[in-house]
TIMAR-889986 format. One record per residue (C-alpha): z, x, y. Coordinates in steps of 0.05 Angstrom, whole numbers, padded with zeros to 5 digits, always signed. Layout:
N
ZXY...
# end
This chain:
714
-00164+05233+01862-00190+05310+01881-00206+05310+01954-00249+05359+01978-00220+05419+02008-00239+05425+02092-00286+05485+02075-00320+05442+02023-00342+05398+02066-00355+05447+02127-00400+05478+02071-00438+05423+02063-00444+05396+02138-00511+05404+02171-00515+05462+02226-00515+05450+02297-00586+05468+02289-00609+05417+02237-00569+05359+02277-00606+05373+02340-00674+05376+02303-00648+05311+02263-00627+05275+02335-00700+05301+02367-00736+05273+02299-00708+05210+02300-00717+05196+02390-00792+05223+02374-00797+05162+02323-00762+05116+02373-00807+05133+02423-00874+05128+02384-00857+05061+02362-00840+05037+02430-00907+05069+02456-00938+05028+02405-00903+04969+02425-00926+04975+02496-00987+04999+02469-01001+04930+02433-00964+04888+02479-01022+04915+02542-01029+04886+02600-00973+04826+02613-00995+04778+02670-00933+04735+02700-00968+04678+02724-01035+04649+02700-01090+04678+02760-01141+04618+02778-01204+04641+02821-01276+04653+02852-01321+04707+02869-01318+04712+02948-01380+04740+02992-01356+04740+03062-01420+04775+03073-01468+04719+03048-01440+04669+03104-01485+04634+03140-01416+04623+03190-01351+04636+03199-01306+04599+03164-01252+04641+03130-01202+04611+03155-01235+04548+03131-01245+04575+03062-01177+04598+03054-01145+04536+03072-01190+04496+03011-01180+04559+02969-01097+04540+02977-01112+04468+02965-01145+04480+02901-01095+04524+02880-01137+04585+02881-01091+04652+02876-01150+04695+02865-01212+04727+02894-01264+04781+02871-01292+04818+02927-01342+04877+02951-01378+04873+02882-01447+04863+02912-01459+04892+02975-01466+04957+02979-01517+04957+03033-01476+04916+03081-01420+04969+03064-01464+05021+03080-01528+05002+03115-01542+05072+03131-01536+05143+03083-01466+05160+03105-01455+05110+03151-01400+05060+03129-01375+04988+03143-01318+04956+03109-01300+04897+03160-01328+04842+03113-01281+04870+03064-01214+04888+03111-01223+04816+03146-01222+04787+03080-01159+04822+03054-01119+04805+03118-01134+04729+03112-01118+04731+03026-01059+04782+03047-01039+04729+03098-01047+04669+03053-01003+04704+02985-01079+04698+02952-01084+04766+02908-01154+04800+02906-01195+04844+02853-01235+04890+02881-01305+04903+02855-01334+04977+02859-01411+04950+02892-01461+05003+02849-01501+04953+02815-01551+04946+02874-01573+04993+02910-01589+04996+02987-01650+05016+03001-01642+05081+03040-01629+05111+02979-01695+05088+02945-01736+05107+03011-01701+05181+03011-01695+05189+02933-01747+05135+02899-01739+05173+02826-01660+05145+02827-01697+05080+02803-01698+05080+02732-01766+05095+02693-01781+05048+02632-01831+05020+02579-01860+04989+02643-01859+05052+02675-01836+05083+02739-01784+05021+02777-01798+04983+02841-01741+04960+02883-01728+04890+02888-01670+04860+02831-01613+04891+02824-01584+04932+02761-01658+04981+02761-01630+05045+02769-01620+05108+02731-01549+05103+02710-01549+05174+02697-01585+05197+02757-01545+05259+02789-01569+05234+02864-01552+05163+02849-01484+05180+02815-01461+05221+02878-01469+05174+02929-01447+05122+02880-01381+05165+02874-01379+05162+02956-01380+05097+02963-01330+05080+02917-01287+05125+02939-01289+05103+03011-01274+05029+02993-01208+05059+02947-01185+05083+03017-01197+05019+03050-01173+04979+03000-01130+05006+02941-01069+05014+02987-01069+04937+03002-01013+04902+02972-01064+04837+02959-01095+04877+02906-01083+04874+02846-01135+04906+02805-01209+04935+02798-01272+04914+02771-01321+04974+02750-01389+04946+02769-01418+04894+02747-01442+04868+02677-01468+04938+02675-01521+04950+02617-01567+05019+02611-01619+04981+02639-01679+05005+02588-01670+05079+02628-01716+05132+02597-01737+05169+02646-01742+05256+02633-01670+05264+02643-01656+05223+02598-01698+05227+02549-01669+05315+02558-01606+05286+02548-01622+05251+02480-01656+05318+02453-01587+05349+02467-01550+05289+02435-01593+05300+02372-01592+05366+02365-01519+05365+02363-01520+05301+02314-01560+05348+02267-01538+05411+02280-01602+05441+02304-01627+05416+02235-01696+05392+02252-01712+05390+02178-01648+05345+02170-01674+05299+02228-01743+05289+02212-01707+05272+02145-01661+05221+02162-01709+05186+02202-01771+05187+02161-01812+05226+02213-01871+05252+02161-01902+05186+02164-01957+05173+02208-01951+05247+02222-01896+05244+02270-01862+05298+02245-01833+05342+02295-01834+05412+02279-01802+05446+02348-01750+05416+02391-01800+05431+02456-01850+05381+02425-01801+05327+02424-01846+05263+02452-01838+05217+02497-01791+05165+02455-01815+05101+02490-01879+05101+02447-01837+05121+02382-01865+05070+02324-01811+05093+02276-01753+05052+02277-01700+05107+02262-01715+05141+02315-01724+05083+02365-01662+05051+02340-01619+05122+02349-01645+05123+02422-01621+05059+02435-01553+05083+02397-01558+05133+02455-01567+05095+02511-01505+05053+02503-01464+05111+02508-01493+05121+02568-01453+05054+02587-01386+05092+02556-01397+05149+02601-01417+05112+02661-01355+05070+02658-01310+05114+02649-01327+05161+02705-01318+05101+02753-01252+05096+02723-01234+05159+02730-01252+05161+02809-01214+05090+02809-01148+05111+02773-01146+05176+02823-01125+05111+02883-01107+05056+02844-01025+05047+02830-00987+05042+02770-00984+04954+02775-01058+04956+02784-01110+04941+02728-01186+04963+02718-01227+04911+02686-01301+04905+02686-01343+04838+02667-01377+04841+02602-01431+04793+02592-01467+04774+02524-01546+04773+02494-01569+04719+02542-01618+04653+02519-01613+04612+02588-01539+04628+02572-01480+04664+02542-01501+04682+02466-01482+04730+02415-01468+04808+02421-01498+04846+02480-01556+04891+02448-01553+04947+02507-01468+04956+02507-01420+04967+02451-01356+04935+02478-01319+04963+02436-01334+05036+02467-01339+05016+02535-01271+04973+02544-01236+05043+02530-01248+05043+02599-01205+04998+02616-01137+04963+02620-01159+04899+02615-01221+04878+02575-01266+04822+02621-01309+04777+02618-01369+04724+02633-01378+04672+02605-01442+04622+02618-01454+04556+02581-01491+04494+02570-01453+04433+02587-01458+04363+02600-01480+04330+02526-01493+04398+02499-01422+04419+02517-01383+04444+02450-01342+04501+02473-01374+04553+02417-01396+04598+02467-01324+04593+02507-01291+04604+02445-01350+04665+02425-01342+04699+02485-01262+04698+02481-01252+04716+02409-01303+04778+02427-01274+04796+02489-01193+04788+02463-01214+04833+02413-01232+04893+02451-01170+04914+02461-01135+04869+02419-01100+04841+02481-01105+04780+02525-01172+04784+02570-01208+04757+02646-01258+04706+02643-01285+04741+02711-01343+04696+02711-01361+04619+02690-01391+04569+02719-01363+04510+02776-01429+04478+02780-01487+04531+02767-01557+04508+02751-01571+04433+02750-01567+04428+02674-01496+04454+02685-01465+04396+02730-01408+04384+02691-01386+04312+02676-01323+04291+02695-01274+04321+02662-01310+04381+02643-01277+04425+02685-01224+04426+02667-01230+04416+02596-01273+04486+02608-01216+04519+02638-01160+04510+02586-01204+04520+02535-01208+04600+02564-01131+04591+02557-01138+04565+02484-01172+04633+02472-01125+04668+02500-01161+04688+02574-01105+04700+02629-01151+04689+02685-01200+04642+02706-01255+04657+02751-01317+04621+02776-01379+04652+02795-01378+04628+02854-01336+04602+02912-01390+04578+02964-01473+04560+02944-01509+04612+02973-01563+04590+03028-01617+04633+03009-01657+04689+02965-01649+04691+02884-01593+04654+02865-01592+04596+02915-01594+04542+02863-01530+04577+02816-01481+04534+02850-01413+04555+02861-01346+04513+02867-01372+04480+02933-01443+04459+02947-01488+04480+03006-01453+04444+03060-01379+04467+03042-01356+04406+03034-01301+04370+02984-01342+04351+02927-01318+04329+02851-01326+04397+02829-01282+04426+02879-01233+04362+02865-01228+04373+02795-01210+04448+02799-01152+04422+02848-01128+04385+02794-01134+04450+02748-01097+04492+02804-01046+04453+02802-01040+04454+02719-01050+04523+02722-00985+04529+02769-00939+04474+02735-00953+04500+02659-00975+04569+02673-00902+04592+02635-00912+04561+02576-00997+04583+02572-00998+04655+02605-01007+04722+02548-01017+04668+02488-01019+04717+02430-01061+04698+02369-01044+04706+02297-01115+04699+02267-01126+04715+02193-01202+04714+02195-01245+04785+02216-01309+04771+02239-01353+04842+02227-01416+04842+02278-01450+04924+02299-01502+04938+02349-01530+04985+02304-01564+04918+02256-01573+04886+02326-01610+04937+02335-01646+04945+02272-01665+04879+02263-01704+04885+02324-01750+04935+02294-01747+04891+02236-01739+04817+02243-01712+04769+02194-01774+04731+02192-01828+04783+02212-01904+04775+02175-01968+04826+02178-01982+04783+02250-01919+04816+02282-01851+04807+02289-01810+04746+02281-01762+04702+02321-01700+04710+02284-01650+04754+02313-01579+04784+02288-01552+04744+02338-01579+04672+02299-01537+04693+02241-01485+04711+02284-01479+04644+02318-01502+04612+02255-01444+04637+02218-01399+04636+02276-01409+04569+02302-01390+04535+02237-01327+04565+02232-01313+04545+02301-01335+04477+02288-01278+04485+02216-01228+04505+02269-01221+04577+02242-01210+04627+02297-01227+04695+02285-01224+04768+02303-01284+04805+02316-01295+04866+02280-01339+04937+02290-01360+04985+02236-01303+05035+02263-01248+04980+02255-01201+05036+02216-01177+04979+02165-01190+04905+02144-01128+04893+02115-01086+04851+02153-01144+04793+02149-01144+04749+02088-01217+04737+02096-01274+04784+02121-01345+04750+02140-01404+04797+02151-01461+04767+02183-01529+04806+02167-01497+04875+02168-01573+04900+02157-01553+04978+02172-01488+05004+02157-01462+05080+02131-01448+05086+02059-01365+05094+02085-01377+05028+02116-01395+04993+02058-01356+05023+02015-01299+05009+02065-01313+04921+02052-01313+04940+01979-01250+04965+01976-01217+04910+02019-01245+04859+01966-01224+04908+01904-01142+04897+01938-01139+04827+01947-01185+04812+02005-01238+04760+02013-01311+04764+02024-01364+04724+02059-01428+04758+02069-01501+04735+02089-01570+04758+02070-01599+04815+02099-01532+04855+02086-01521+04936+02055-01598+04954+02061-01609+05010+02102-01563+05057+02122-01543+05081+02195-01613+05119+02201-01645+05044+02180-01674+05087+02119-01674+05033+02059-01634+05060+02006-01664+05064+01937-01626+05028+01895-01623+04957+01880-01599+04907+01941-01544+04902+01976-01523+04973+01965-01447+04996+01937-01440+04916+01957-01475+04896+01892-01405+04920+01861-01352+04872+01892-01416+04812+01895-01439+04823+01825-01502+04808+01849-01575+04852+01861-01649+04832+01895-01707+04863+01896-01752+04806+01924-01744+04759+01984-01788+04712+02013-01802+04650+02059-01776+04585+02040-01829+04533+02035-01796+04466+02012-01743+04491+01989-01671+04456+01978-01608+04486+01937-01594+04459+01867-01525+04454+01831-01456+04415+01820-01418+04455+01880-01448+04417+01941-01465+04358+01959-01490+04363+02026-01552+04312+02042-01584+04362+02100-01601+04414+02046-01668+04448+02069-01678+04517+02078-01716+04554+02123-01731+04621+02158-01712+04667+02103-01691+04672+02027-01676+04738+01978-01684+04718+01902-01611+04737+01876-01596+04761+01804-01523+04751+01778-01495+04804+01750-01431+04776+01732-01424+04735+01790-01416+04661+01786-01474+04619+01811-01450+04573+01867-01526+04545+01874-01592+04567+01850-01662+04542+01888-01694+04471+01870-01764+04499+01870-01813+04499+01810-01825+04577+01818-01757+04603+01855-01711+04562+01812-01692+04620+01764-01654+04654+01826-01586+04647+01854-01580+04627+01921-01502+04634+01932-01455+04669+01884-01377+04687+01875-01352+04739+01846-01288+04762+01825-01272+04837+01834-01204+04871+01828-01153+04833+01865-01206+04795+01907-01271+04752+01913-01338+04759+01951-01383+04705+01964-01446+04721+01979-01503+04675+02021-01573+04690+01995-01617+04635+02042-01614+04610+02116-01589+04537+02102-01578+04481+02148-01512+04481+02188-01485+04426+02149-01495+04465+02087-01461+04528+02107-01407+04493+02136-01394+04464+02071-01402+04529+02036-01353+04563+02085-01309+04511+02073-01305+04529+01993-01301+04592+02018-01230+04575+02062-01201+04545+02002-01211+04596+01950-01180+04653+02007-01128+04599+02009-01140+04585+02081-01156+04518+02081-01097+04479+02122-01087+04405+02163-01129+04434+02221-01198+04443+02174-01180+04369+02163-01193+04361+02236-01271+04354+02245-01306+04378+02310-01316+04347+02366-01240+04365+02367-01222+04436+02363-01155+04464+02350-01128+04526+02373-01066+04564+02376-01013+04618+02390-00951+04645+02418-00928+04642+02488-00882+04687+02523-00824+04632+02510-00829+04657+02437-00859+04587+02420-00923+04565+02379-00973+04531+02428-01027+04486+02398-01089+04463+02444-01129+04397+02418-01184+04394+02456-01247+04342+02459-01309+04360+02463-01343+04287+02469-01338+04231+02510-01310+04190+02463-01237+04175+02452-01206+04212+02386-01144+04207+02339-01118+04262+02303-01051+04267+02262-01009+04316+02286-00988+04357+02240-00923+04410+02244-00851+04421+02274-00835+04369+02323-00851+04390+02398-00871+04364+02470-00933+04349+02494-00940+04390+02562-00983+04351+02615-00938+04282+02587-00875+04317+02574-00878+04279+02512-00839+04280+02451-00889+04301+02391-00870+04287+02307-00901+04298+02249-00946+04246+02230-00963+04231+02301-01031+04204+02323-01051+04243+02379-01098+04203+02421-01139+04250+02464-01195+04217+02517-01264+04230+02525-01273+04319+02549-01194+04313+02546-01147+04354+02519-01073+04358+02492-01026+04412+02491-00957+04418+02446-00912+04470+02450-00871+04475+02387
# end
């Protein structure tokens, strides 16, 4: 055997130089992935926190001491302060008063009860409105009146300054305190329909970068010749709150959420400059509201605005009682997880609230770990104490008007307590979903201008947000959880099945984004009203859905009202087969028919299709069926993106949910949304039941009681 002379293999031996560049390559790689790591890991909580809005201020007498005695009985390890009260904090321009909020961080300080505190800008004192009445925003309506809170300019240079003061003056009084733990920016902050001059200035300036000082190029995209509205000089810009086109209406609302973007992150910015390294910024994002907690919030993108913050929040509002389900718990944390792709605050929900909202017994706390089951770290009601008088005296909190123990406050005792004993085994549950949900303000938005169901008498009642929940809800009620997705989600890929609800307006690169996930082995769902217009809400001219028609196999040029109209064919078999609200007559091209319409005139047309493209398939939903239908249709939809496991077996009222806990170990929540006993088999590795400490096998009937629950770890 030759062996290489030493020279050789000095010859051939790297130089200092390329070693060191070698060594700095490889720690640079190191480094970036464990960035990314921390990056996706986020936030980490080591206890489950379990808590209540606190107003000090609202009092009708003293009884902190009081209140912090039940707070410790219940278990309560958390309070949200300052949020609401500016003018107690400063009843006077410059003049300041923080002893509501210092008395109540000595007695939580005191008592080992950690507190968030809440930056107060979403009311303003009046001082500011009798010295500077033009801080109140100026709508549709017109010019503001002072009264409700959230009715300011958001933008306003007068309002943002002493907005800036005063949050800077409760950072000094507060952020030092070891009770805190965290911030809240605002409060369920929208842009509040602002369009007064300087912002309307603003939007000019927003455009005219958009289009590059092309106003041919904008009165393009938007349509602008008709009706004359052309605009042929960027000084005769109008006044956009009369606008009648729908491009341009629709791009102003665009607009005015990122006023939201910018106006939370400047409060973060003031925040970060006193807040320490262990201490988060959250803020409370709530939802479209119908007497509750609904679909996506038409006046915020979430997804812009939580880059504000460390920890993505939340409140979340409900029916209960018989018309508790848990879809709008398990909506609201799916969204809200999402955001950052990281475990979230429920900062608001409901003890008692309205009337309607008495829970039954059991409720409660059924309510409360089903946050958990969606992966919520925190807790919170909205609020601790009833408050005695002016707008909100009948939302009731945790305890009623007189204080009192009641079986509201018992119940969340029994939760505390829970909360404490299993918190281990529940706290950072990370979820593993294979389902992307796809929802954009931007055919929120356009489906305002143009509802589902709209006639020559005006517009309709169907909103994105019905399809939304329509589609939503039934998956919930299949047990599939699901990611939410926006139209800037880089790539679909890690989800074996993508739904689009009513993605009305969408950029060509959007579209052709969904294609390509279903040409490589994905799986499509996708609903009517879907690929029409494009971002400007111009209609494109081919045939419907547009680039879409490719993966479905499918085009439309008419739709129409169903009028006793049912579905036809050998796939389904549901019995509650009526249509309603809306119908587009479907022509296969090379897609399967799944069911055509049993109607004398519309019976020619598909009404759901399948179609095989590359690697993948796309179904496509051409009519608004019943519930019962789609949740049939969705479930031959599971099964052919092979999806379809024991818990779609399961049927609602019991939900199943799941993830991994910081013990490395699969957690799976059954919960029971009835009052009547069920049996389920339990299906999996064998594990322990964690409020019994039970032994759990395969095969096992779980029996789980009326608004009841059970939890294995496994």
């Amino acid at each position: 055997m030759n062996m290489p002379k030493s020279r050789d293999i000095q010859a051939k031996m790297p130089s200092p130089k390329v070693i060191l560049n070698a060594f700095w390559l490889v720690t640079v790689k190191v480094l970036n992935s464990y960035m990314k790591m921390r990056k996706r890991e986020g936030y980490r909580m080591d206890k489950l926190l379990y808590g209540v809005a606190y107003y000090d201020e609202y009092m009708p007498c003293d009884r902190l001491e009081k209140d912090v005695e039940m707070m410790k009985a219940a278990g309560i390890n958390l309070v949200r302060i300052a949020e609401s009260t500016w003018s107690t904090c400063e009843p006077q321009e410059g003049v300041f008063d923080f002893s509501h909020v210092t008395r109540v961080l000595d007695a939580m300080e005191g008592a080992g009860i950690s507190v968030i505190i809440g930056t107060p800008t979403y009311a303003i004192p009046t001082w500011m409105v009798k010295s500077h009445p033009d801080v109140l925003a100026t709508t549709k309506k017109g010019p503001g009146i002072y009264g409700a809170r959230q009715i300011m300019d958001i933008t306003h240079p007068v309002y943002r300054y002493y907005g800036e003061r005063v949050i800077r003056k409760l950072m000094e009084v507060s952020a030092h305190r070891k009770c805190v733990i965290g911030f809240q920016l605002d409060n369920e902050t929208k842009y509040y329909d602002t369009a007064g001059k300087n912002v309307q200035e603003q939007f000019v300036k927003y455009l005219r970068t958009k289009f590059n000082d092309d106003l041919d190029a904008m009165n393009q995209a938007f349509g602008l010749d008709y009706w004359s509205n052309r605009i042929n000089a960027w000084e005769d810009f109008p006044d956009v709150r009369g606008t009648i086109n729908g491009s341009l209406g629709a791009e102003f609302q665009k607009f005015q959420r990122t006023l939201v973007d910018d106006y939370l992150q400047w409060q973060a910015d003031i925040v970060k400059e006193y807040a320490r390294e262990d201490q988060f910024i959250t803020h409370n994002f709530d939802f479209d509201w119908r007497g509750y907690s609904y679909g996506v919030q038409p006046m915020v993108d979430h997804k812009h605005a939580a880059r504000a913050l460390t920890v993505a929040g939340v409140d979340i509002y409900h029916p209960t009682q018989d018309e508790l389900t848990g879809a709008e718990i398990s909506y609201g944390g799916d969204s809200t997880r999402s955001l950052k792709e990281d475990n979230y605050f429920v900062l608001e929900t409901e003890a008692q609230g309205f009337p309607g909202w008495v829970p039954y017994d059991g409720q409660l706390r059924l309510q409360a770990f089903s946050h958990l089951a969606s992966g919520a770290n925190m807790v919170e009601y909205w609020h601790w104490h009833s408050i005695h008088n002016s707008f909100e005296t009948y939302w009731k909190g945790l305890l009623s008007h007189d204080f009192k123990e009641n079986d509201t406050y018992r119940s969340a005792k029994v939760i505390g307590k829970e909360f404490a004993e299993l918190g281990s085994h529940l706290v950072n549950l990370k979820k593993h979903n294979k389902v992307g949900f796809l929802v954009s303000n931007e055919a929120q938005t356009a489906l305002d201008w143009f509802p589902i169901d709209g006639t020559a008498g005006g517009g309709g009642a169907c909103k994105y947000n019905d399809v939304v929940r329509y589609v939503y809800d039934q998956l919930y009620k299949l047990n599939v959880e699901c990611d939410f997705l926006w139209p800037e989600t880089e790539s679909f890929d890690q989800y074996d099945l993508l739904v689009v609800p009513a993605l009305y307006a969408a950029p060509e690169s959007l579209l052709q984004k969904i294609n390509d996930y279903v040409a490589a082995g994905g799986h499509l769902f996708t609903t009517f009203k879907t690929g029409f217009t494009d971002e400007n809400l111009k209609v494109f001219h081919d045939s419907q859905p547009h680039i879409l028609d490719r993966c479905l196999g499918i085009s439309y040029s008419h739709f129409t009202f169903p009028k006793q109209v049912k579905l036809s064919g050998e796939t389904y078999h549901c019995e509650d087969n009526e249509l309603k609200n809306f119908m587009e007559l479907v022509n296969p091209e090379g897609a399967q028919v799944l069911a055509s319409y049993d109607h004398y005139n519309w019976k020619r047309y598909a009404a759901v299709t399948r179609n095989v493209y590359g690697k993948g398939t796309a179904t496509y939903l051409g009519c608004w069926t019943s519930d019962a239908m789609l949740r049939e249709i969705l479930a031959d939809v599971l099964k052919d993106a092979g999806l379809w496991g024991s818990e779609q077996e399961v049927e609602f009222p019991v939900i199943i949910k799941k993830g991994t806990n910081d013990l490395g170990k699969e957690v799976v929540y059954y919960l029971n949304y009835s009052p009547e006993v069920q049996n389920v088999i339990y299906h999996g590795t064998d594990g322990e039941e964690l409020f019994g400490k039970a032994a759990v096998t395969d095969g096992q009937v779980l029996e789980i009681g009326g608004w009841d629950l059970k939890i294995v770890e496994r």
